[in-house]
N, C-alpha and C positions, 0 to 999 in steps of 0.2 A: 538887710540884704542877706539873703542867703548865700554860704557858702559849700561847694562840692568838688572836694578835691577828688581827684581820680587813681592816684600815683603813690608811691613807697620811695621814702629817701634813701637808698642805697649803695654803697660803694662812690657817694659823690655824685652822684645821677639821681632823676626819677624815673623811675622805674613800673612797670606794668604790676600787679599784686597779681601771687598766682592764682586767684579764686575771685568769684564776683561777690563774696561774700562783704555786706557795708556795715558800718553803724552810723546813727542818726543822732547828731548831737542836737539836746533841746535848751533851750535860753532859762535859764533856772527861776526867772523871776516873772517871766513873762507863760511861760511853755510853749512859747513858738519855737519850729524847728531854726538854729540858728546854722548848719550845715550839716555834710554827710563826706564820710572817706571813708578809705578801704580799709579791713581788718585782716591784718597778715596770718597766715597762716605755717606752721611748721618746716613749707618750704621757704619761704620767704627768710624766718626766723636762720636756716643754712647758708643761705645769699648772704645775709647781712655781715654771719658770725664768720664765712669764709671772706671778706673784703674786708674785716676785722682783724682778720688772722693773715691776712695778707700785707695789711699796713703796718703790720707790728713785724714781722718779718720780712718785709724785701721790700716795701718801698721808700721812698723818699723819708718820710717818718721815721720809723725805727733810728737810720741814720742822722737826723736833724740834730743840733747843739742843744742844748737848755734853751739860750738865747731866742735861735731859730724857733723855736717852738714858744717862746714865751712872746716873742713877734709876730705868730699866729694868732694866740689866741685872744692877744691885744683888739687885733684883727676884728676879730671875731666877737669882742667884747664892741668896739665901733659900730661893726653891724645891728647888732641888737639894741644899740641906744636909739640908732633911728629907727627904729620899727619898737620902740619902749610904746607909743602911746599905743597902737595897734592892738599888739600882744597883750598889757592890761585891760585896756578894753574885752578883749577876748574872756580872757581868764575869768572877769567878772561876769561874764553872761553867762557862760561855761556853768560855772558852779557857784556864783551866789556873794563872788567874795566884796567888799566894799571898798570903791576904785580908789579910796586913799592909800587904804592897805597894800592895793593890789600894784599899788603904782611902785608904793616904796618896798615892797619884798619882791614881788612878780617881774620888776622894772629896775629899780634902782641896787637891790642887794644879789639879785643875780647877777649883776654886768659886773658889780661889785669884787663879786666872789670870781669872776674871769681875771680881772686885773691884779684883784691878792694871788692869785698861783702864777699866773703870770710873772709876777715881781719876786716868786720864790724861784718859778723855772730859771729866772736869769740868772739868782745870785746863787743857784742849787751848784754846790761840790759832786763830781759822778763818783770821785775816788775822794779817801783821803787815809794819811798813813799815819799809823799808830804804834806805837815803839810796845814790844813785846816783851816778857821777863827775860826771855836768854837774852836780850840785847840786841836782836834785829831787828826788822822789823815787820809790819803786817798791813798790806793794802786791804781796804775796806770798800768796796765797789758798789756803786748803787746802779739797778737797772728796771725799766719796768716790768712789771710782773706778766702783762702780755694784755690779752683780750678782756675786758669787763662787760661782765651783762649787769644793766643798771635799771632795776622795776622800779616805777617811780610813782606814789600813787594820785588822786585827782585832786584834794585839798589846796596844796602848792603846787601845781605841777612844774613851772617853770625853775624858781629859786631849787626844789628837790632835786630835781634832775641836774640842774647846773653844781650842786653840790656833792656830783659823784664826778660831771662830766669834767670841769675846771681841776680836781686833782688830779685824775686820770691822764688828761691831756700834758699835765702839766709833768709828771712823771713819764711820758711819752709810752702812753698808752694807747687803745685804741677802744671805742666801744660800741654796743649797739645797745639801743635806749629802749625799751618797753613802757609807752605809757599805758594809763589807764581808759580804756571806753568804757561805757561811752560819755561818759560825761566832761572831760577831757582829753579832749585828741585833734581838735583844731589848733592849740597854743603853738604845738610841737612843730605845725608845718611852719611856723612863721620863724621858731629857732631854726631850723632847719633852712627854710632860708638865707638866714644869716650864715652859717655856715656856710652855706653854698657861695655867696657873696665875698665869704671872708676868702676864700680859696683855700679853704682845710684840704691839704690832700685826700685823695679818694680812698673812702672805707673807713676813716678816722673816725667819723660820726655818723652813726647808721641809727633810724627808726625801724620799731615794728610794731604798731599799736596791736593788742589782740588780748585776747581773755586768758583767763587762769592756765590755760591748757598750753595757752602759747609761751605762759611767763614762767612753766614747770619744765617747758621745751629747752627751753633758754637757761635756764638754769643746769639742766643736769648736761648741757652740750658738750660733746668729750672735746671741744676745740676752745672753751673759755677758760681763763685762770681764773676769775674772780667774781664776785660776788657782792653787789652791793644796791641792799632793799631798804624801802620807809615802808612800812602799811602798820597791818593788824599784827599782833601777838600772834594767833592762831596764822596766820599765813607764814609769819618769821617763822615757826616751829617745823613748819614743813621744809621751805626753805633750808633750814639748820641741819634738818636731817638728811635733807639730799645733799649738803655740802659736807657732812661732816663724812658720808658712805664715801665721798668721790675724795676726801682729802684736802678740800679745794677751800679757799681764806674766804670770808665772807663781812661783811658788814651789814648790823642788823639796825636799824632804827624804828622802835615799834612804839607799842601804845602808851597812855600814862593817864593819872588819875590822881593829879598835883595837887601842892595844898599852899594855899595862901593862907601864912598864919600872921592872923594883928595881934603884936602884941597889945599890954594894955595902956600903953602911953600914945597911941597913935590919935591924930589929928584926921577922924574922918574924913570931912571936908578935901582936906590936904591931899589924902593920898586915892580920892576916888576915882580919878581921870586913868593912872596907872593901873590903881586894880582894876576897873572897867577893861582896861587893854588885856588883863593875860588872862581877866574871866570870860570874855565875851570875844575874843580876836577872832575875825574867822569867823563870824557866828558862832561862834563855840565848835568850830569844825578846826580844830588845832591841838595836835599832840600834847602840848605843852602846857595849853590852857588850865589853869585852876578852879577846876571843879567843885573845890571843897573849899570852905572859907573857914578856917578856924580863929571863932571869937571868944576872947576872956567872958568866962561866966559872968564874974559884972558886969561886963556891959552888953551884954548877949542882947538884949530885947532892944539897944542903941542902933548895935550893928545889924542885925536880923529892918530894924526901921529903916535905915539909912540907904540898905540894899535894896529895900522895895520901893524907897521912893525914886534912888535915882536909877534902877530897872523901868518902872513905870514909866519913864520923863523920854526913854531911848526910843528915837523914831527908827521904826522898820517901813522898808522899802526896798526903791529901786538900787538894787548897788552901785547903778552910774550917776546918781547924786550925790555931790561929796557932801552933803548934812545926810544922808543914813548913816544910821549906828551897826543896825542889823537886818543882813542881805536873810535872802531865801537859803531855804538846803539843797545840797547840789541837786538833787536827782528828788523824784516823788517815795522811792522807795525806801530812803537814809530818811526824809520826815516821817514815815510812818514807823521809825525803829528809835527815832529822838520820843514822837507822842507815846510809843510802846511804855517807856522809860518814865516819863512824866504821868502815866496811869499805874504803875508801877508805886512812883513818888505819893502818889494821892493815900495809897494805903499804907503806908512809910512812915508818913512827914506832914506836916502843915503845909500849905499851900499860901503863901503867903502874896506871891505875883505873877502875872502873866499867866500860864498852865493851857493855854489855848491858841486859835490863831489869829491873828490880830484881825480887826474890823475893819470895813474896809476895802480889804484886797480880795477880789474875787479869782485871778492869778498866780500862780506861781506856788514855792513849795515854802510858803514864810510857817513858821513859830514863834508865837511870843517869849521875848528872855522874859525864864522863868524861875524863882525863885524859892526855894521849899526849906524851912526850920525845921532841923532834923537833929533829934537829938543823940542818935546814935551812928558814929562809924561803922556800923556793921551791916546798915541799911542797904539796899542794891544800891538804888542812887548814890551812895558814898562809894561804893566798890568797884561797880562796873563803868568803864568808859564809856560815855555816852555819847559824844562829840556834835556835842551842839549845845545850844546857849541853855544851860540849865544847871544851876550854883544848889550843893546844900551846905546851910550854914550848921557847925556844928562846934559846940560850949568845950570850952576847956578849964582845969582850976586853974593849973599854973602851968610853967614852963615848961617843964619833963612832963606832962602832960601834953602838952601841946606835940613835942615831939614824936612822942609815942603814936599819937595821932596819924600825924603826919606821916610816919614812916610805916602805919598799920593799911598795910596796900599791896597786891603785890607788882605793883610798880616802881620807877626812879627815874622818872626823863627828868623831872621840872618841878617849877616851886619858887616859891617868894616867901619872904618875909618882913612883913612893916614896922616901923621902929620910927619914933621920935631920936632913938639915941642910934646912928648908924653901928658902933663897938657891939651893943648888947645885940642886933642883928645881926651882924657878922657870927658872933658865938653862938646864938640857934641855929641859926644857917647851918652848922661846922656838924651841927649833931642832926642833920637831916639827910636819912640815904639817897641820895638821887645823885644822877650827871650831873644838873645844873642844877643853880638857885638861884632869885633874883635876890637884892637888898632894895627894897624900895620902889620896885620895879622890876623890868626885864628888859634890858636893853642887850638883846639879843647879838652875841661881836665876832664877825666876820673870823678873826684871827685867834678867837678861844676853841678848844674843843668841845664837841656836841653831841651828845649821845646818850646813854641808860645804862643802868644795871637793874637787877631782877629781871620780871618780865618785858622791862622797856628793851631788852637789847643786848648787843653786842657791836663792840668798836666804836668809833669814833669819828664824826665830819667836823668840818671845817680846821681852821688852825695849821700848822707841820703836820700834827698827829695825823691829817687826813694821807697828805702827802705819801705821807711814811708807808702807808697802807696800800699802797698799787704800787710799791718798788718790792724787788727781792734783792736778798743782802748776798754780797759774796764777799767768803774772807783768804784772801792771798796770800801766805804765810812764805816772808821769801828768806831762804837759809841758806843764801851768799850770790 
């Protein structure tokens, strides 16, 4: 069934869009049209950031307790459980993703991530007083930092968004969301929704779907405090440099080009169901994903087998069958820049799997996971972010080798490391530049912080750390 929304979620309301301009979202697996909604435009983008600016200032909001606002967003976390099946549904037609996944990140760790800031808004201190050298003392006062514009982009749309939107609120914020068109932009009405249901005061959570022009709008707006993006490196840049002219605190979460390294005690068998997850998550449409496989030289032509046969074994299909492994790419234009990349691979590397698109499907934007024996880190395919399911495996002697590896990128989101012995994976791990690491896996945790360094980023989601980052600090220095 097709869906056509007509309206903009604004100030609590919907709302007329000031232009007829639409986008057309199409079913990523099928390429049937799966709906159409309006695409806001610049004045829209003023509408949203003034009910924004208005919630943080004068209304009900600004004044609410912790409590009160962590009773909201409870709220509002209830709303989105019952519309859980929906929304994933969505999400997977959207862009491709596989309804397991989609249920448990899109569904389950979003509502997640409401209830964690939630549970911080209660127990959150606004003041707390701290004994000074002369012997007085010094109030320490926490408040939100005001308006967030939060660009969110089409991979995750739901969990992303909720990852700026749940500290925000929680630090009693207000924001207005820019997702991505068009390939997601139906999920949004359905959060939005729930908000509306939850009874979020008006202006608290505002949408404005619209393209780069509307999300550069938003950004440099002399009425928002903050700043907080996921996408490409190359869009964070620009982003960094319009926030760093205006002054204004930002949060970057950008690309990565991770390395899963086995050492040489690992149990293939054992650990191919986890590596399979943070190579392939997403279809390979995942920041975090491990692009890069680094195997011990002896057993290089083991690992380099083992990946192509249980690549080869992954069924590709429909993402609303929970047996696909791997969904289609969101959009027709992201698979011609995945196959760009994989003819790229051919002149590179060995081709050892998949390299084409599956049989079969006369529909949709599928890739086979592809697997290329690559002997040098210096290759494109080891360097550049591809974001879609396409692994190079590539030889190490030993240990400080492997890290070298690892860290020869100019990225740091993510990474794993496999180990029969967890102590000696813990210790590479320690010497790998990146935000995160997995041990054994990636068990991605609501309550840790998340984020890059190099070209992956700037700051910090999930955890306190996030929190921290939409309050401003005031210190009261009282001398008698």
């Amino acid at each position: 069934m097709t869906v056509n929304r007509s309206a903009l979620f604004i100030n609590g309301d919907w709302v007329a869009p000031n232009t007829s301009s639409r986008v057309t979202v199409l079913n990523a697996a099928t390429e049937e049209i799966l709906g159409t909604a309006p695409e806001a435009d610049v004045a829209d983008v003023d509408r949203a950031v003034a009910a924004a600016r208005n919630a943080v200032d004068h209304s009900e909001w600004s004044a609410a307790s912790p409590a009160d606002r962590a009773a909201a967003m409870n709220r509002f976390a209830d709303e989105l459980e019952k519309r859980s099946g929906e929304l994933t549904r969505t999400v997977s037609q959207e862009n491709g993703m596989p309804i397991g996944l989609s249920q448990a990140f899109e569904g389950d760790f979003a509502i997640g991530l409401l209830r964690y800031y939630a549970d911080l808004a209660a127990n959150m201190a606004v003041e707390d007083v701290r004994p000074s050298q002369s012997g007085l003392e010094t109030v320490v006062r926490r408040s939100p930092v005001g308006v967030v514009a939060a660009i969110v982009p089409w991979n995750y749309p739901v969990v992303l968004a909720m990852s700026k939107i749940a500290p925000a609120l929680a630090a009693g914020c207000a924001v207005v969301v820019k997702p991505s068109p068009p390939a997601t932009v139906l999920d949004c009405y359905i959060v939005a929704e729930a908000a509306e249901a939850a009874a979020l005061p008006a202006g608290v959570v505002n949408w404005v779907p619209g393209g780069p022009d509307v999300g550069a709008y938003l950004v440099s707006h002399p009425y928002v405090d903050k700043v907080a993006f996921t996408g490409s490196t190359a869009a964070g840049r620009s982003i960094a440099t319009a926030c760093a002219e205006l002054l204004r605190p930002v949060t970057l979460e950008l690309g990565g080009k991770s390395a899963a390294i086995l050492l040489d005690d690992v149990d293939l068998d054992a650990i191919m169901p986890n590596l399979q997850f943070i190579t392939f998550m997403n279809n390979g449409q995942t920041c975090v994903t491990c692009g890069r496989i680094l195997a011990p030289a002896a057993r290089y032509d083991e690992v380099v087998e083992a990946l192509a046969t249980r690549v080869s074994s992954l069924r590709v299909g429909d993402p609303l069958d929970p047996s696909t492994d791997i969904g289609p790419m969101a959009t027709a234009a992201h698979r011609e820049r995945v196959e760009g990349y994989i003819e790229k691979g051919r002149g590179e590397a060995r081709l050892v799997a998949g390299g084409g698109r599956p049989r079969g499907i006369d529909k949709g934007w599928f890739v086979e996971p592809t697997v290329f024996a690559c002997m040098s880190n210096d290759a494109t395919i080891a360097q550049e972010e591809i974001f879609g399911p396409v692994l190079a495996v590539i030889p190490y002697d030993d240990e400080a080798h492997a890290v070298r590896i690892a860290n020869d990128t100019a990225y740091g989101l993510g990474g794993t490391v496999f180990s029969a012995d967890t102590e000696r994976a813990k210790d590479v791990a320690r010497k790998v530049h990146t935000g995160t690491i997995g041990i054994n896996g990636y068990p991605l945790a609501i309550g840790s912080p998340f984020g890059g360094v190099k070209d992956s980023g700037l700051g910090r989601e999930f955890g306190p750390e996030a929190l921290n980052s939409y309050q401003d600090l005031k210190s009261m220095y009282i001398a008698g």
